[in-house]
C-alpha beads as a LAMMPS data file, in Angstrom:
LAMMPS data file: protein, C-alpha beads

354 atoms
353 bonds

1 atom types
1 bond types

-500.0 500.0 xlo xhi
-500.0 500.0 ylo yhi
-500.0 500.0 zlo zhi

Masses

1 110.0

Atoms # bond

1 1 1 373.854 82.605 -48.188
2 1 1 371.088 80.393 -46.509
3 1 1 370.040 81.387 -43.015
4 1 1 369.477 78.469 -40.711
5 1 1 366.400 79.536 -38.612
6 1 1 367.740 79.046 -34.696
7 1 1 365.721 76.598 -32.908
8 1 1 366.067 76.079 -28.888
9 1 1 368.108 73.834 -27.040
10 1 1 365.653 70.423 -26.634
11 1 1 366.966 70.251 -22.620
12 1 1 366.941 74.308 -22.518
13 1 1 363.147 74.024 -23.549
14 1 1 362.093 71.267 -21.318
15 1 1 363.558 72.989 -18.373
16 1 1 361.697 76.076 -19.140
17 1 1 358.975 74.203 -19.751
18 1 1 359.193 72.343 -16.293
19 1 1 360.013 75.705 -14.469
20 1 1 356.483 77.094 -15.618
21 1 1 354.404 74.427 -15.102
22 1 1 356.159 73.988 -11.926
23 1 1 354.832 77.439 -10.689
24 1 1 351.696 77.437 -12.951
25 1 1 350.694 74.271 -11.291
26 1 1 349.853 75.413 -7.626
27 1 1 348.105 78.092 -9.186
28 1 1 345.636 75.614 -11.555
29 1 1 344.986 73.204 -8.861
30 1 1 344.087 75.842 -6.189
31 1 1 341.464 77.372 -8.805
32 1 1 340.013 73.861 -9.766
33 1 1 339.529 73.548 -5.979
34 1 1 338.029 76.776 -5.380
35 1 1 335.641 76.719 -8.450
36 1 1 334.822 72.880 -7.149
37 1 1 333.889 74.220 -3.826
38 1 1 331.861 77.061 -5.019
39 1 1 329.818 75.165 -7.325
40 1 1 328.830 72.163 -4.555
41 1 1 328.385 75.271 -1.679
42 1 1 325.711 76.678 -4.474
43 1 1 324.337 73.604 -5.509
44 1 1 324.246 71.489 -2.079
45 1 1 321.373 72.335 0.759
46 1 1 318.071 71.181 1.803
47 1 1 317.422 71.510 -1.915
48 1 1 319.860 70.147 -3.980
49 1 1 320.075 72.413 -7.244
50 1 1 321.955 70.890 -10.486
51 1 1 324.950 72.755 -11.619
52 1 1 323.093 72.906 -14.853
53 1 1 320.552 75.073 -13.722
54 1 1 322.678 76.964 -11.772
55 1 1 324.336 77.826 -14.713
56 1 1 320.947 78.804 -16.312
57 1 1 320.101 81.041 -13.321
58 1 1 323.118 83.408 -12.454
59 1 1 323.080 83.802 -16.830
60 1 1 319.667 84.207 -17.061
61 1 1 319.825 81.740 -20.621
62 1 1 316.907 80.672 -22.142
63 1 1 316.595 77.313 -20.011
64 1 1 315.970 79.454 -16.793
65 1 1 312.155 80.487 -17.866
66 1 1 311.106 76.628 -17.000
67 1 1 313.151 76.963 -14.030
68 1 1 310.649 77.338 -10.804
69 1 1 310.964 81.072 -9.173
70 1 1 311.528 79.338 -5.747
71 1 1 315.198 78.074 -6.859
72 1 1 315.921 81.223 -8.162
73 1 1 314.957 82.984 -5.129
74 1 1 317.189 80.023 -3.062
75 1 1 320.590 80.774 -5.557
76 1 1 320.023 84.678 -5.944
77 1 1 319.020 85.523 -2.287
78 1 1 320.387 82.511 -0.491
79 1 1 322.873 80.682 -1.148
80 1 1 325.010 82.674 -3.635
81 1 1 325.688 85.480 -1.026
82 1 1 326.784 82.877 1.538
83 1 1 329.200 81.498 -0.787
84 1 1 330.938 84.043 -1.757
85 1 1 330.706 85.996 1.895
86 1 1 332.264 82.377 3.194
87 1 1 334.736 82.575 0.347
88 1 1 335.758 86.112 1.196
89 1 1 336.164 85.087 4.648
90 1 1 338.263 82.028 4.043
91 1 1 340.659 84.248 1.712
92 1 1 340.911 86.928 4.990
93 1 1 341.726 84.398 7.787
94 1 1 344.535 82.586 5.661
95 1 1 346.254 85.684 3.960
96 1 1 346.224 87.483 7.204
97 1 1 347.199 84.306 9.038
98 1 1 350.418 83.824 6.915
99 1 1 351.121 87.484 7.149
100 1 1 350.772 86.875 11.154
101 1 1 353.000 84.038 10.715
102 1 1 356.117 85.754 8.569
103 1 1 355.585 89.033 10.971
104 1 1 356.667 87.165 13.909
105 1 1 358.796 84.969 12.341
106 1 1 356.277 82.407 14.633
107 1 1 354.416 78.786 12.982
108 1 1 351.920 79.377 15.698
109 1 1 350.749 82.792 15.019
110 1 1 346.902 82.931 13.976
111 1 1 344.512 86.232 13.813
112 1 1 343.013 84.283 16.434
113 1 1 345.664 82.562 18.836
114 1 1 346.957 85.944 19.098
115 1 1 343.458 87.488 20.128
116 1 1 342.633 89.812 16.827
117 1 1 339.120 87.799 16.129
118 1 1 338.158 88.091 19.720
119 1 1 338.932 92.145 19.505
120 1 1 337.001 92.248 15.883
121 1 1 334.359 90.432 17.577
122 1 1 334.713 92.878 20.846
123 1 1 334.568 96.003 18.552
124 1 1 331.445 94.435 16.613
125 1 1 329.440 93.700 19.768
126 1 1 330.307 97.505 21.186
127 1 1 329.002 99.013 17.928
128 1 1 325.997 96.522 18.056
129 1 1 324.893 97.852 21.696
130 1 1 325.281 101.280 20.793
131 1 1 321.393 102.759 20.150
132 1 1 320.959 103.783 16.546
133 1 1 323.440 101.140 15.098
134 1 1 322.453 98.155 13.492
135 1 1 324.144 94.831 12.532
136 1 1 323.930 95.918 8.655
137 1 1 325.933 99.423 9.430
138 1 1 328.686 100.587 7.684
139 1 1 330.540 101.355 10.655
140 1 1 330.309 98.046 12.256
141 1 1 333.709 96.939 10.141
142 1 1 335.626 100.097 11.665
143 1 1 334.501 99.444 15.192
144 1 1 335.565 95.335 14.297
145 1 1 339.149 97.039 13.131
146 1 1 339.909 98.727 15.856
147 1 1 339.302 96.449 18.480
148 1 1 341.965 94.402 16.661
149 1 1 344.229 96.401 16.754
150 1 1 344.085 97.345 20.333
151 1 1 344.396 93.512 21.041
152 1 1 347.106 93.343 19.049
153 1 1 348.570 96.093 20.338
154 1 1 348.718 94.712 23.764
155 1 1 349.727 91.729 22.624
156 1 1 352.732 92.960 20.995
157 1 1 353.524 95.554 23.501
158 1 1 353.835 92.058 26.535
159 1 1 355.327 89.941 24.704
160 1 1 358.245 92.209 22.818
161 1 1 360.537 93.571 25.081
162 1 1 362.724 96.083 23.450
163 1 1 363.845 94.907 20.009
164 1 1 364.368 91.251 20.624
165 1 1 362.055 89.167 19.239
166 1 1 358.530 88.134 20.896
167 1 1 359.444 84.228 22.030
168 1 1 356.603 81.879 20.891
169 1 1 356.200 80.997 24.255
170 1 1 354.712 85.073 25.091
171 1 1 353.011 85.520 22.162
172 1 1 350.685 82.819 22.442
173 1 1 350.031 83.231 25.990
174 1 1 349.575 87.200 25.510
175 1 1 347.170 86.031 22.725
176 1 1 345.439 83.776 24.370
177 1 1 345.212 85.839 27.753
178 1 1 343.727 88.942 25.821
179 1 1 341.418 86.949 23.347
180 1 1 339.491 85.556 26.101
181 1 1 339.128 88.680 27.903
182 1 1 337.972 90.397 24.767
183 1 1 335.463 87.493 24.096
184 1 1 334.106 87.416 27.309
185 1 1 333.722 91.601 27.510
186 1 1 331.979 91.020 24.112
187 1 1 329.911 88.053 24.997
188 1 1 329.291 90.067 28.193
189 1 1 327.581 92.410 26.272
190 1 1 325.653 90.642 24.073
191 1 1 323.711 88.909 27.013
192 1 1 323.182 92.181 28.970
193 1 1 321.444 94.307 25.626
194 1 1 320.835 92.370 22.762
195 1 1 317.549 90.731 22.308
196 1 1 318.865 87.749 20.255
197 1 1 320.584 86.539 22.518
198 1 1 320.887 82.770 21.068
199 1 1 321.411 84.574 17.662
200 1 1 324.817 86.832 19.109
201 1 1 325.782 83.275 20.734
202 1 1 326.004 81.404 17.409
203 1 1 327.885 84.713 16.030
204 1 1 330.186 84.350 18.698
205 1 1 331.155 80.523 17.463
206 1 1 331.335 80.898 13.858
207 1 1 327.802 81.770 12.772
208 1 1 327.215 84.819 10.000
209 1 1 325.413 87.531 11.734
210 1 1 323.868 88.728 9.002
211 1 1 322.145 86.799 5.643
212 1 1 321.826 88.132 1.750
213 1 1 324.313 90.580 0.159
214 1 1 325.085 93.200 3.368
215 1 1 327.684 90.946 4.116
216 1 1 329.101 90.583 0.710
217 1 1 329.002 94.692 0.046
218 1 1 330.167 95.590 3.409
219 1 1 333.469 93.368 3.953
220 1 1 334.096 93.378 0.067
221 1 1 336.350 96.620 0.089
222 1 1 338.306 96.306 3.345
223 1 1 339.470 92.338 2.508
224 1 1 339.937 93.171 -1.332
225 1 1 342.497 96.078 -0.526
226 1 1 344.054 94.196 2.337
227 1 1 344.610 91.004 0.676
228 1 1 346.040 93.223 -2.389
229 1 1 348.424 94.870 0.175
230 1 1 349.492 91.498 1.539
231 1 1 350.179 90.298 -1.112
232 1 1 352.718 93.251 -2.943
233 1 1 354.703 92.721 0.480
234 1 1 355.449 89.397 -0.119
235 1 1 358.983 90.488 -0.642
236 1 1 358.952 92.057 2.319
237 1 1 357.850 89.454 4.783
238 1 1 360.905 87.032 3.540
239 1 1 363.385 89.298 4.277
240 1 1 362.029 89.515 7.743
241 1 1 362.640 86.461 7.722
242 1 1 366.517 86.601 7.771
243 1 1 365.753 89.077 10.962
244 1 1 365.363 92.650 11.854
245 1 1 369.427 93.583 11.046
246 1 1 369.689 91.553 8.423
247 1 1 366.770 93.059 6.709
248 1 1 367.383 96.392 7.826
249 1 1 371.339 95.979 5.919
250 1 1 369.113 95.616 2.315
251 1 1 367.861 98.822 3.000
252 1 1 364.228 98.125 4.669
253 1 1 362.709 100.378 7.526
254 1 1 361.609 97.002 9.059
255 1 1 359.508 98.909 11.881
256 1 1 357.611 101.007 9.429
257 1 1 356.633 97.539 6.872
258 1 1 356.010 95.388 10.188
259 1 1 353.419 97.903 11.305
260 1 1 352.032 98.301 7.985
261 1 1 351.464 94.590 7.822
262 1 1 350.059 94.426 11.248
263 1 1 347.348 97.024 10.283
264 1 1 346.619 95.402 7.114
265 1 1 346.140 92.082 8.600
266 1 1 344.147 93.097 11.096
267 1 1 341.963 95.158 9.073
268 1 1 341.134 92.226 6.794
269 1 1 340.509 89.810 9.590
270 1 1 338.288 92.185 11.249
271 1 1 336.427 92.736 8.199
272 1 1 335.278 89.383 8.240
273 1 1 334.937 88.814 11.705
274 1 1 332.499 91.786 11.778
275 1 1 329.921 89.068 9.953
276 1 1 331.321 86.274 9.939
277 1 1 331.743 85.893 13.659
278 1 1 334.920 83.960 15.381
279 1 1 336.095 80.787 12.927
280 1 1 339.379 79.597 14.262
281 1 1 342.305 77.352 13.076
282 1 1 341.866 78.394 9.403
283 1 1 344.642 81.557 9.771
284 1 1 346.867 78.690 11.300
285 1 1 346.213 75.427 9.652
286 1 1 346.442 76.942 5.970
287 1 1 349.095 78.595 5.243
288 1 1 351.229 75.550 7.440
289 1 1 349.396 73.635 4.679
290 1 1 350.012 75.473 1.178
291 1 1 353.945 75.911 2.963
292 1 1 354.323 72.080 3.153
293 1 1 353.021 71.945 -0.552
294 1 1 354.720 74.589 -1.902
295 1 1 357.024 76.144 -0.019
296 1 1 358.312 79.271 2.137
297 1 1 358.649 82.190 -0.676
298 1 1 355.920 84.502 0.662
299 1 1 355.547 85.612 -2.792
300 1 1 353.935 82.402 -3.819
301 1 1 352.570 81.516 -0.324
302 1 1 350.074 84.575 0.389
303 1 1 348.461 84.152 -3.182
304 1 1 348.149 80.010 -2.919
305 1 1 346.972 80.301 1.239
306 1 1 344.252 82.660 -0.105
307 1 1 342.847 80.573 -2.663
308 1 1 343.242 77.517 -0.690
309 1 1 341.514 79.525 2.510
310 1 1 338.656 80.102 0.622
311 1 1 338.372 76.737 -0.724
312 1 1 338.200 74.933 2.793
313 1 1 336.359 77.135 4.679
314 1 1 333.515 76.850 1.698
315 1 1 333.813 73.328 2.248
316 1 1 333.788 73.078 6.089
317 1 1 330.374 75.835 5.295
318 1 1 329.206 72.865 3.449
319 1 1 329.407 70.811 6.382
320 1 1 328.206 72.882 8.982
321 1 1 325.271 72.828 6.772
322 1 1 324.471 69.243 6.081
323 1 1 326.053 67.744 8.539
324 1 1 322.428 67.799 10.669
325 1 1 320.501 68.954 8.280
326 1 1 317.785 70.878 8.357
327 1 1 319.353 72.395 11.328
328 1 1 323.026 74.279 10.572
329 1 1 325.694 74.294 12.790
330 1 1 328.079 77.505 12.799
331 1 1 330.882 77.046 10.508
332 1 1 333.272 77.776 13.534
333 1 1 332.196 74.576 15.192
334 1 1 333.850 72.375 12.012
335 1 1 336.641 74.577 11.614
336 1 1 337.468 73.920 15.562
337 1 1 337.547 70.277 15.666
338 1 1 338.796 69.785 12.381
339 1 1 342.015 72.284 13.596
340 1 1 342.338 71.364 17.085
341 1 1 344.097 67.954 15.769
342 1 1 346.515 70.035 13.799
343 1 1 347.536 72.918 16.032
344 1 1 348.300 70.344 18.562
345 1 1 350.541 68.623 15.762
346 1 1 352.446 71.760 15.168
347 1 1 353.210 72.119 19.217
348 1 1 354.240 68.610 18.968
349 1 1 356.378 69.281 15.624
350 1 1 357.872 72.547 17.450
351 1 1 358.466 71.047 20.925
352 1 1 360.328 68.263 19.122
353 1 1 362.697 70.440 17.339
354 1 1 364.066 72.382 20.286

Bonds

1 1 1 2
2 1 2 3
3 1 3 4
4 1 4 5
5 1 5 6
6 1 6 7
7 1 7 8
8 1 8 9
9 1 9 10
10 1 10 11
11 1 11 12
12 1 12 13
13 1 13 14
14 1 14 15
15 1 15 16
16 1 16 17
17 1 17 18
18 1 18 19
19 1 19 20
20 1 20 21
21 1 21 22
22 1 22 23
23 1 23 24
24 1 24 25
25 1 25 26
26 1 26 27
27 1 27 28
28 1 28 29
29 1 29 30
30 1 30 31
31 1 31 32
32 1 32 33
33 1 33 34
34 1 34 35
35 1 35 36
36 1 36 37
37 1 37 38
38 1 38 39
39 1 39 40
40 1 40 41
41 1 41 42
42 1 42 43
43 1 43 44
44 1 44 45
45 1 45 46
46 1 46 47
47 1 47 48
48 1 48 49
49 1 49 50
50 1 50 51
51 1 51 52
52 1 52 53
53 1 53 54
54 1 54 55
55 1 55 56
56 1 56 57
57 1 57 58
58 1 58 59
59 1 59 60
60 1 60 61
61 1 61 62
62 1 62 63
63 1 63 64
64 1 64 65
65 1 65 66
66 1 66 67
67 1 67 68
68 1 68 69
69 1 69 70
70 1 70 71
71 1 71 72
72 1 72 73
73 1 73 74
74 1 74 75
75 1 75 76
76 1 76 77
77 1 77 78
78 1 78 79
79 1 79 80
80 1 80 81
81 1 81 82
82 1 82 83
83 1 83 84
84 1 84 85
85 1 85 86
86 1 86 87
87 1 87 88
88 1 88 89
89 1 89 90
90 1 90 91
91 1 91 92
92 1 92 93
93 1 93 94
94 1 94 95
95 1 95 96
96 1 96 97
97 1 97 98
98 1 98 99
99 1 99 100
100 1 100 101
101 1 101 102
102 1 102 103
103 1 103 104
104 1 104 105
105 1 105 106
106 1 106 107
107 1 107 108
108 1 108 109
109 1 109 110
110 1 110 111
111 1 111 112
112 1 112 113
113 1 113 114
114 1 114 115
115 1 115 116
116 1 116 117
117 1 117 118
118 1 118 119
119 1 119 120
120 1 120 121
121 1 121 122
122 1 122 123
123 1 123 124
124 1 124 125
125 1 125 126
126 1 126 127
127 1 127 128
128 1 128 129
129 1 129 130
130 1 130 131
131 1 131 132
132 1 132 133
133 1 133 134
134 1 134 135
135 1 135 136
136 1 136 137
137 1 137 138
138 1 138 139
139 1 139 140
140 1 140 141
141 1 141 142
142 1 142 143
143 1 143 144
144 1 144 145
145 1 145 146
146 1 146 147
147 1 147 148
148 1 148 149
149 1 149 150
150 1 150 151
151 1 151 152
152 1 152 153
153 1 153 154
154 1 154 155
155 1 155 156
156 1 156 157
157 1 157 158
158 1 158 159
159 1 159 160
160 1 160 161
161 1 161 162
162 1 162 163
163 1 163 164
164 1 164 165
165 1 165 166
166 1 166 167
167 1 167 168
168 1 168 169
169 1 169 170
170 1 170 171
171 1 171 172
172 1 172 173
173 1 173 174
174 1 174 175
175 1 175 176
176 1 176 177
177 1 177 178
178 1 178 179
179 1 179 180
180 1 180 181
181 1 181 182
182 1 182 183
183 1 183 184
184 1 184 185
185 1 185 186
186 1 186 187
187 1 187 188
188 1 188 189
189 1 189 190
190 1 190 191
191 1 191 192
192 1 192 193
193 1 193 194
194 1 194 195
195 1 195 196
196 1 196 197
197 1 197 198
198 1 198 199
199 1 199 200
200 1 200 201
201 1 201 202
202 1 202 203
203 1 203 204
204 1 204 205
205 1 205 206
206 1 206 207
207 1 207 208
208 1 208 209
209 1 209 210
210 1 210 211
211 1 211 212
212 1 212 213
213 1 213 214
214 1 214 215
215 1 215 216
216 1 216 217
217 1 217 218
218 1 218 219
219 1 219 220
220 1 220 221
221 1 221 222
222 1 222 223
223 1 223 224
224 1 224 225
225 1 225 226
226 1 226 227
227 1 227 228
228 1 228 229
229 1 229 230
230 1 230 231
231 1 231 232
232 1 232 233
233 1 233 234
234 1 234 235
235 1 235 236
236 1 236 237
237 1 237 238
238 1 238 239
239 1 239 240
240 1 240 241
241 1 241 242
242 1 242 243
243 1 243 244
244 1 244 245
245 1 245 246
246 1 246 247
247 1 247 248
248 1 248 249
249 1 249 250
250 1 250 251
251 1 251 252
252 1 252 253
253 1 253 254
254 1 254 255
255 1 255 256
256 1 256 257
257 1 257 258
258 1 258 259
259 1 259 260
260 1 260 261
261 1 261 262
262 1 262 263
263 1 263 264
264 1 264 265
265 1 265 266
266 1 266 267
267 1 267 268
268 1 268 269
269 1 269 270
270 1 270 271
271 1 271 272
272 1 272 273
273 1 273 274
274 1 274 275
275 1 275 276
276 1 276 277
277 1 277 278
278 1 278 279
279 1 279 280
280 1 280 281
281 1 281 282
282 1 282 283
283 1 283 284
284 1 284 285
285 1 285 286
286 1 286 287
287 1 287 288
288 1 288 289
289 1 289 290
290 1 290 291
291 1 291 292
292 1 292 293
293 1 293 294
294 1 294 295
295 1 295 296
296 1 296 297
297 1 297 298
298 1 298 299
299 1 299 300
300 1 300 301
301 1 301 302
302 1 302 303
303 1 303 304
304 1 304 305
305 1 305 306
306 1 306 307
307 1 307 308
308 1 308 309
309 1 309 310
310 1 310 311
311 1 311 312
312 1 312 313
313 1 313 314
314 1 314 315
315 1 315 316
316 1 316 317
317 1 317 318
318 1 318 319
319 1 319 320
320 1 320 321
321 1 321 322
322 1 322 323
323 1 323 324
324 1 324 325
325 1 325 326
326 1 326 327
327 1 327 328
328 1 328 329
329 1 329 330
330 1 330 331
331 1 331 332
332 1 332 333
333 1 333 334
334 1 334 335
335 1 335 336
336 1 336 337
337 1 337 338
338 1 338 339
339 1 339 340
340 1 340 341
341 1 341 342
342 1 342 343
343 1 343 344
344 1 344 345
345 1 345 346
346 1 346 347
347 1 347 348
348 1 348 349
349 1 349 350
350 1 350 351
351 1 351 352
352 1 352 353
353 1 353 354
């Protein structure tokens, strides 16, 4: 007897179809934007480079002996370290900034509403007036981490009374309260024993304190492993959504993954902080942003506020560079009044739904 060879259901196949390009989809169009941002934050300065000799330069092809040695210098030693430092920062402040937000259950939480930056930043300007250490030390990301997490420490410890949850209303003004104590204390120190002083100023509003690859090789390991971290947790952060007993009745210690997701979020947004100085609104603005796209499932979110982190902090790089060219501005500047206008949407948006 004949076999008929079994062919899908038309509908069955479409819907499959539609369910994977439905989830491939935020995926493709956050990588077309990141790869579109990396190649005008290469190719876009004083000295405008075509992508086509770009290409010829980081491959070293045939086409790159007519190239002049003064563009290859600008890609090799300039600009392609910034990029991918700015990238690497954007991908810290967003995954930690969702990871903020799904900890506390709280739209407003941001590494730096809640004070972490300005404790990085503390930590960084301690190790930087200690004698012996310099801004391109190994150590400077560990003294960054842990004056994070003694801010958020504090924070936690004023506004979470017992085992009720921290109201938005304490968080925020714990945050706010201990940020600017740590950022004066640090900017406090800067003025009294660094030399540079304009230099640790421009750091302290969004300005990289160091150029080339130290950057790059320093912050590399501590955002790589904490972003990885975030993002196996994913799980974890929407059941702690539900609350703590209704997490803890699938079986979670919910104490035990909180903590580990504190520590992991503010070790990556110290490790960019520690070079990348204080850049506000991303950690809050982004993941709101990839949410309203794509929705709540922390699964999807911390991979898609990532990619999309890095995407507009390379572009607000880009114009913090141009804007009055020759002269830059620090990338914290754009980030500021290009967030300001949304955080004080989402206290509108929150205040109207109570």
């Amino acid at each position: 007897m004949r076999s008929i060879p079994i062919t899908p259901h038309p509908r069955i196949s479409l819907s499959a179809r539609g369910v994977f390009f439905s989830r491939a989809l935020p995926y493709g169009l956050s990588l077309l934007l990141l790869a579109a941002a990396l190649v005008a934050s290469v190719a876009i300065g004083a000295v405008a480079i075509p992508p086509g000799q770009i290409w010829s330069i980081l491959w070293r092809t045939p086409d790159a002996a007519g190239i002049p040695a003064s563009l290859t210098s600008i890609v090799w030693d300039l600009r392609l370290p910034r990029t991918i430092f700015i990238m690497l920062l954007g991908m810290a402040l967003a995954s930690s900034g969702a990871a903020f937000q799904g900890i506390f259950r709280n739209p407003l939480a941001d590494p730096y509403l809640l004070g972490i930056g300005s404790g990085a930043s503390l930590g960084v300007a301690i190790a930087i007036t200690i004698p012996g250490f310099a801004p391109a030390s190994p150590v400077i990301p560990v003294f960054a981490f842990l004056g994070a997490l003694w801010i958020v420490l504090m924070v936690y410890g004023w506004a979470r009374p017992g085992r009720d949850s921290a109201s938005s209303t304490r968080l925020i003004l714990a945050g706010v309260a201990a940020g600017a104590f740590a950022q004066s204390l640090a900017a406090f120190l800067f003025y009294r024993t660094v030399e540079q002083t304009q230099r640790a100023i421009s750091w302290l509003m969004g300005g990289l304190l160091l150029g080339g690859w130290d950057p790059v090789r320093l912050s590399l390991p501590y955002i790589l492993i904490g972003i990885l971290v975030m993002f196996a947790m994913g799980r974890v952060l929407n059941l702690l959504q539900f609350g703590e007993e209704q997490a803890e009745q699938t079986g979670l210690n919910v104490q035990r993954a909180r903590w580990i997701l504190i520590i992991t979020a503010s070790m990556t947004t110290a490790a960019g902080v520690a070079f990348g100085g204080v850049i506000g609104f991303i950690g809050l603005a982004v993941p709101h942003l990839a949410r309203l796209l794509w929705g709540g499932d922390y699964r999807r979110l911390l991979p898609l506020s990532t990619l999309l982190g890095a995407s507009i902090l390379l572009l607000a790089d880009l114009l913090a560079r141009t804007l009055l060219a020759p002269q830059q501005l620090p990338v914290g500047i754009v980030t500021a009044l290009l967030g300001a206008p949304f955080f004080f949407y989402l206290l509108r948006r929150n205040g109207a739904a109570r």
